[in-house]
C-alpha positions as CSV (number, residue, x, y, z in Angstrom):
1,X,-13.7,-39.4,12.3
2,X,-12.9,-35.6,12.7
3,X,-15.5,-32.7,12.5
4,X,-16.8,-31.5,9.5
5,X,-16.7,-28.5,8.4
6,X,-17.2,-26.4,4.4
7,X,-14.5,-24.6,2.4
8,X,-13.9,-22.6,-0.6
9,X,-12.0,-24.6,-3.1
10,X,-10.8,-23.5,-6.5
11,X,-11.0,-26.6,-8.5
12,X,-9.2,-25.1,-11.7
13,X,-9.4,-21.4,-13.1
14,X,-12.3,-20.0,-13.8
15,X,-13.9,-22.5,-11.3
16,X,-14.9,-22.9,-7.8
17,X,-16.5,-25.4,-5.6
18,X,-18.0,-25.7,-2.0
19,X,-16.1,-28.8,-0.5
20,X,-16.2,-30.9,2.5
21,X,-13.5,-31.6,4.7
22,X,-12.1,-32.9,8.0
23,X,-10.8,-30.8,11.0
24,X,-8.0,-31.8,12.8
25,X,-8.2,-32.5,16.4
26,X,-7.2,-29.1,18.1
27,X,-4.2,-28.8,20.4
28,X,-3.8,-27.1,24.0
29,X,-2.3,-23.8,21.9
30,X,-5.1,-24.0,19.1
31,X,-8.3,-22.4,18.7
32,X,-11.3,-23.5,16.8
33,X,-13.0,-20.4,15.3
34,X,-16.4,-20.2,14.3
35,X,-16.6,-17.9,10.9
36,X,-18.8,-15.4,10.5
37,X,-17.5,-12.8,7.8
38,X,-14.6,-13.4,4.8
39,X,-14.0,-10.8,2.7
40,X,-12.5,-11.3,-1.1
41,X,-9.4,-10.4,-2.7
42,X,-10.6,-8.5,-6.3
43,X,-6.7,-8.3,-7.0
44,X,-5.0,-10.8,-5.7
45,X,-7.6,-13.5,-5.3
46,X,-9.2,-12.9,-8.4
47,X,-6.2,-13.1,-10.0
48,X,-5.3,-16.7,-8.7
49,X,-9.5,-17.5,-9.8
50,X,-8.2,-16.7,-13.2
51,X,-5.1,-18.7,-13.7
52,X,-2.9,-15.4,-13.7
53,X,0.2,-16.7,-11.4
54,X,3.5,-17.1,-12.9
55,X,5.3,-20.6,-12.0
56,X,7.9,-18.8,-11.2
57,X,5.5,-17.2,-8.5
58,X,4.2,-20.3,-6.7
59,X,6.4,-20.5,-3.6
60,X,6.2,-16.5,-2.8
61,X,2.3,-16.2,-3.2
62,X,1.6,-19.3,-1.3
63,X,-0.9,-17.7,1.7
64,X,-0.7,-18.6,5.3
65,X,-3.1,-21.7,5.5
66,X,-3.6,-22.5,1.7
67,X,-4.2,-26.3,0.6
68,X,-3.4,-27.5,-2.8
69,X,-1.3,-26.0,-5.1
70,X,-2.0,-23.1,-8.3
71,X,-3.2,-23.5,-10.5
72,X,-5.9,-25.9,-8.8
73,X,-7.4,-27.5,-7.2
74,X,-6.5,-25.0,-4.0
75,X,-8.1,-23.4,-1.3
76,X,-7.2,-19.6,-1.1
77,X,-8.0,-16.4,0.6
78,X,-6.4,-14.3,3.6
79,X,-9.6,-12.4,4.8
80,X,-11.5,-14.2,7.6
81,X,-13.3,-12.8,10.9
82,X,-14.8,-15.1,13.3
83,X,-15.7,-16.2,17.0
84,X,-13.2,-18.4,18.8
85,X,-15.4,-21.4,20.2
86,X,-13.1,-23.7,21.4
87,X,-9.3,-22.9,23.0
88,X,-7.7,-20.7,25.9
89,X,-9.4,-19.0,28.0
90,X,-8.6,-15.6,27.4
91,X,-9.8,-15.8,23.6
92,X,-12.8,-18.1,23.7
93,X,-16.0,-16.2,22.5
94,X,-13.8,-13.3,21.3
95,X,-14.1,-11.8,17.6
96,X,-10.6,-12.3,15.7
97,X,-9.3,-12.0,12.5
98,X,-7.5,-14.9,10.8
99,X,-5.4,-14.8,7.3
100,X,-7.5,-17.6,6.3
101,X,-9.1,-18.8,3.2
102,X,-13.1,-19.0,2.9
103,X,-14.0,-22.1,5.5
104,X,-17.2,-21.9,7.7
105,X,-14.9,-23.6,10.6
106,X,-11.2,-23.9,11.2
107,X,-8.9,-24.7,13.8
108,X,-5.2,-23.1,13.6
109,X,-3.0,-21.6,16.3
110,X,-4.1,-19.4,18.6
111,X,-0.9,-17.5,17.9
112,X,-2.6,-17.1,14.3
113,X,-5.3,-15.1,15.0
114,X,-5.5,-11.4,16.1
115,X,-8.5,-10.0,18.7
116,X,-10.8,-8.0,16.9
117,X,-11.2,-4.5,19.3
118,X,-14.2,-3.9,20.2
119,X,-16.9,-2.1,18.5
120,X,-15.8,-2.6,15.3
121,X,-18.4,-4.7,13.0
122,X,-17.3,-8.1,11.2
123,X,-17.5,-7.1,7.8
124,X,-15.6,-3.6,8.3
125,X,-12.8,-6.1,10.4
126,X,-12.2,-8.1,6.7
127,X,-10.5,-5.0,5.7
128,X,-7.9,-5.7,8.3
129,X,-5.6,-7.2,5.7
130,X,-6.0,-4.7,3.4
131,X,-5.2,-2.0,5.7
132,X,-2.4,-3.5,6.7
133,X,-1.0,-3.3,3.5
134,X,-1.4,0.4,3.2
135,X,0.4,0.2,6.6
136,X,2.9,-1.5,5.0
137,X,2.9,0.9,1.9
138,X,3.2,3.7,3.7
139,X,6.3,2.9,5.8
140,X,8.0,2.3,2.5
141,X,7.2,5.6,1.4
142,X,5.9,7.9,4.3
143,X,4.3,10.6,3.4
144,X,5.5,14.1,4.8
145,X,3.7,17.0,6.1
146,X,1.9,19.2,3.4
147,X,3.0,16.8,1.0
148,X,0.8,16.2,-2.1
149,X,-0.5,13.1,-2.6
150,X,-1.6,10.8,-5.6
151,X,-2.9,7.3,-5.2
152,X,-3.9,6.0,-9.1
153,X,-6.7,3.2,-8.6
154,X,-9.4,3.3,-6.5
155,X,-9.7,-0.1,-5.5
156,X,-9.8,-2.1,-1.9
157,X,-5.9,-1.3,-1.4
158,X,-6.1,2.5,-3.0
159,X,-9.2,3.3,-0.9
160,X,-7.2,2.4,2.3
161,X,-3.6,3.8,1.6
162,X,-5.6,7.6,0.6
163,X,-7.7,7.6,3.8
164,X,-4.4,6.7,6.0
165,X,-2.5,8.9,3.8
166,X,-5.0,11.9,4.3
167,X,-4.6,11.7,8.4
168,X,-0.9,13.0,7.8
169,X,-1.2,16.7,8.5
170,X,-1.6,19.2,5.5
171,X,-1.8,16.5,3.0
172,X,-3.4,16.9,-0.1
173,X,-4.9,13.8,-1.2
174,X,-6.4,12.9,-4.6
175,X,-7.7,9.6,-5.3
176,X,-7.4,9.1,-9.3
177,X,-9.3,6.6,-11.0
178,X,-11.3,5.7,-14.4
179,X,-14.9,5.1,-12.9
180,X,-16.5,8.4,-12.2
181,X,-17.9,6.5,-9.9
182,X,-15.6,6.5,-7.5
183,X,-15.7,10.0,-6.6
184,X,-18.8,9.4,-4.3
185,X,-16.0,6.8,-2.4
186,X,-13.2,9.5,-2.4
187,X,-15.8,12.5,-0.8
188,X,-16.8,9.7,2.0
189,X,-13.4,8.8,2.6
190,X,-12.5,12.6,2.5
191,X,-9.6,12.7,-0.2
192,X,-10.0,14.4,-3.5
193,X,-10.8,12.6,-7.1
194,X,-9.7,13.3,-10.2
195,X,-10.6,11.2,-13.6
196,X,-6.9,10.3,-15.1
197,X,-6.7,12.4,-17.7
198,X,-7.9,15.5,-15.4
199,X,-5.2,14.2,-11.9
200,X,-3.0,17.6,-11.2
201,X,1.2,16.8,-11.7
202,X,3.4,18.1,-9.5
203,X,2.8,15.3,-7.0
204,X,5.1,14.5,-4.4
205,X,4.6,10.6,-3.7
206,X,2.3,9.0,-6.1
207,X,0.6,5.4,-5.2
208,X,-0.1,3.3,-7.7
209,X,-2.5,0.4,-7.0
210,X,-4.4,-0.4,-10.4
211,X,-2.2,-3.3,-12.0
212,X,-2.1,-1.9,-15.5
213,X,0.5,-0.3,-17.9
214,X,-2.0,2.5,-18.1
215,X,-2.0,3.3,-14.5
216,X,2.0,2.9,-14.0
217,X,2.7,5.4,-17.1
218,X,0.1,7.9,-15.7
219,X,1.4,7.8,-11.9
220,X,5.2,8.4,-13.1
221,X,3.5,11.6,-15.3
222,X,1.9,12.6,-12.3
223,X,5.1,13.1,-10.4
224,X,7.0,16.4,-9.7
225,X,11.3,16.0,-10.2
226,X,12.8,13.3,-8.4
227,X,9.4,12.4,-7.2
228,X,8.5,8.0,-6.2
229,X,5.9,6.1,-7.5
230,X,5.3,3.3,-5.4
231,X,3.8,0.5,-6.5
232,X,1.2,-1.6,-4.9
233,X,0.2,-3.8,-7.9
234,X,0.3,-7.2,-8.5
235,X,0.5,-8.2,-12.2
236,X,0.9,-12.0,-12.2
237,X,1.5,-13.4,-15.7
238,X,0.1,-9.9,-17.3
239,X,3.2,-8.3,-19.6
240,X,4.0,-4.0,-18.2
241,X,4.9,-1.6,-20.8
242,X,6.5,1.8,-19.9
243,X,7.4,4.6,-22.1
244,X,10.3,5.5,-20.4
245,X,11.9,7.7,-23.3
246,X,10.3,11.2,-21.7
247,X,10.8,12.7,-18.1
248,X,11.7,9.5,-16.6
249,X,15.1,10.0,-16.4
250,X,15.6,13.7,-16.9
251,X,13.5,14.4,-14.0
252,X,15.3,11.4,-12.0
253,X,11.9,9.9,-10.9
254,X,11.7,6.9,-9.7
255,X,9.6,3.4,-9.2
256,X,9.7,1.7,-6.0
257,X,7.9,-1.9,-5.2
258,X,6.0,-2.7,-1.8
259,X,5.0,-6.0,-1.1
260,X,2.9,-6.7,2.2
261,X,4.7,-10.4,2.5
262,X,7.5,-8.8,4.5
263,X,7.7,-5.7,7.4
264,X,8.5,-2.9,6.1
265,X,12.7,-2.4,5.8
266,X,11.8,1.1,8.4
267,X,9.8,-0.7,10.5
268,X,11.5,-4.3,10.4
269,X,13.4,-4.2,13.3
270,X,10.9,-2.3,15.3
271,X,8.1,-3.8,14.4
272,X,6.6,-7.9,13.7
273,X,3.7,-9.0,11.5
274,X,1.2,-9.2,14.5
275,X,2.3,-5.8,15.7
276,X,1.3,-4.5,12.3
277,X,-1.6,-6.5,11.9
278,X,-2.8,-5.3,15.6
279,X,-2.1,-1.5,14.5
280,X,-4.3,-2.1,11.1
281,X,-7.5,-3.2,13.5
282,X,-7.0,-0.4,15.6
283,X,-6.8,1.8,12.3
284,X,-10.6,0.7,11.8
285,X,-11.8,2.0,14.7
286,X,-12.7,5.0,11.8
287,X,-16.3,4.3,10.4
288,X,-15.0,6.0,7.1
289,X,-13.6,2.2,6.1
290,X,-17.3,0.9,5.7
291,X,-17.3,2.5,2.2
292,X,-15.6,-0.4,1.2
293,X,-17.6,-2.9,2.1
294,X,-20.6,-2.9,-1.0
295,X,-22.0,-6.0,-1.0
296,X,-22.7,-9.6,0.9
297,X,-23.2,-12.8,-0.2
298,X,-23.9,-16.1,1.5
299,X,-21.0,-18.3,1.6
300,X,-22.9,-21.3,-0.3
301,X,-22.8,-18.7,-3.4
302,X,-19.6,-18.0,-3.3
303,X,-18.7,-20.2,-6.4
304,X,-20.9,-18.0,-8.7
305,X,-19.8,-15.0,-6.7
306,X,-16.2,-15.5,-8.0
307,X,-17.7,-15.9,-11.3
308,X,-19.3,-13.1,-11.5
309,X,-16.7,-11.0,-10.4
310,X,-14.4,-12.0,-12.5
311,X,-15.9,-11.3,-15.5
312,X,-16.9,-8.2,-14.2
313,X,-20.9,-8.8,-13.6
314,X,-20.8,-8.1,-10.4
315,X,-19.0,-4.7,-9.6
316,X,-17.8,-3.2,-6.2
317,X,-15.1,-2.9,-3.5
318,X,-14.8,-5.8,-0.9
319,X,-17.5,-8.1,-1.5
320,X,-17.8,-9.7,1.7
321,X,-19.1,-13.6,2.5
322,X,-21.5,-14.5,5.2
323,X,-21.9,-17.9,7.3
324,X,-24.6,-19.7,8.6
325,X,-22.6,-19.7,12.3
326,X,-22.7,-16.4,12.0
């Protein structure tokens, strides 16, 4: 009989269950790490708690050590930090980050996780995926000096893309969102804000991050000639309408997809997954990131957790998930 250990399971949408299971025996070249801090996924993961992934979507958003299969029942999740107790030498007792799914326990390769540097918390380290997406984002589409700036929706992936975007020199930054709320994030984070109906044109490179029609149509208005939107969002099953019958083409603007599954085509041949990964948890060595962490749960509640967010009852940025090992 294995050791035991507790994970996150999605039985079906709309439902989630703390389940059991069995450990396998750990090779020479695998760790066992010890969680102490997941963070989740209000686009992504949310979006698979809810059903929303296209068959035709099954094989491509498949994450690193998922079990099961979408709809349900699967385990899922790509935001993990923990404390290596059990492998080689140079990791044990170390603080890494893992792209796994919500498990107190898990053994995987040691080639799988990535040190955490020192210094920086466990729940600002969740954000590690997420910044590596903006990474990611903004290889696609690098921003230039004195360039201005849009990013519409100021969630997890918005939030991170603006504060990396703002470090370029001369930059004018504006995060653009429908919660006024968000403005108090955007002052910490030290980018601008701007309601959507009030977000200056004339924009160089707009971001779009907040999955709706709404957000797409605003970003391309927000665009000076032959200006990119670049788009963050993931839709899932959820039908995009464009009114493309104005600027769009007189203007010769342009959309342009970024997707975090694969380097970045400017950075592919210079640069592999771990290398980016490694540069994203050197990125939060700034303190300005722990905006984004507003809330913690224990990991036993995590079932009513996704709930809640889901149906939007419990409101935030990365909620983040604590264990008992911690």
């Amino acid at each position: 009989m294995g050791r035991q250990a507790t994970a996150y399971w999605l039985r079906e949408p709309g439902l989630g269950e703390i389940r059991p299971v069995t450990l396998p025996d750990p090779g020479p070249d695998d760790v066992v790490v010890r969680a102490l801090r997941s963070g989740v996924s209000r686009g992504t993961e949310l979006l698979v708690f809810r059903g929303g992934v296209p068959p035709s979507q099954y094989a491509a958003m498949r994450a690193p050590f998922q079990d099961g299969d979408f709809p349900g029942p699967v385990k899922y999740g790509y935001l993990s930090v923990g404390v290596v107790d059990e492998g080689p030498q140079h990791l044990r007792g170390r603080t890494v980050f893992c792209l796994y799914p919500h498990q107190d326990t898990y053994v995987v390769p040691a080639s799988a996780v990535t040190v955490v540097p020192d210094g920086i918390p466990a729940d600002r380290a969740v954000l590690a995926g997420t910044v590596e997406t903006a990474v990611n984002a903004l290889w696609d589409a690098p921003p230039l000096v004195g360039d201005r700036i849009a990013v519409v929706g100021a969630g997890m992936v918005g939030c991170c893309v603006a504060r990396l975007a703002s470090l370029c020199a001369g930059t004018t930054v504006t995060l653009v969102d429908a919660l006024q709320s968000r403005a108090d994030v955007a002052a910490r984070l030290g980018v601008g804000f701007a309601l959507p109906a009030e977000a200056e044109g004339g924009c160089d490179l707009v971001v779009h991050t907040s999955a709706t029609s709404e957000g797409l149509q605003r970003s391309l208005e927000l665009l000076a000639p032959e200006g990119v939107v670049l788009d963050l969002s993931w839709y899932g099953d959820q039908d995009v309408r464009l009114s493309l019958g104005g600027a769009f083409h007189s203007q010769r603007l342009a959309i342009r997809a970024s997707q975090v599954g694969a380097v970045a085509p400017a950075r592919r041949s210079s640069r592999t997954h771990a290398q980016r990964l490694a540069l994203a948890l050197e990125l939060l060595r700034d303190p300005a990131f722990d905006v984004l962490v507003t809330g913690t749960s224990r990991f036993e509640e995590l079932p009513r957790v996704m709930s809640e967010m889901s149906s939007g009852r419990l409101s935030g940025l990365c909620h983040t998930i604590a264990y008992s090992g911690e």
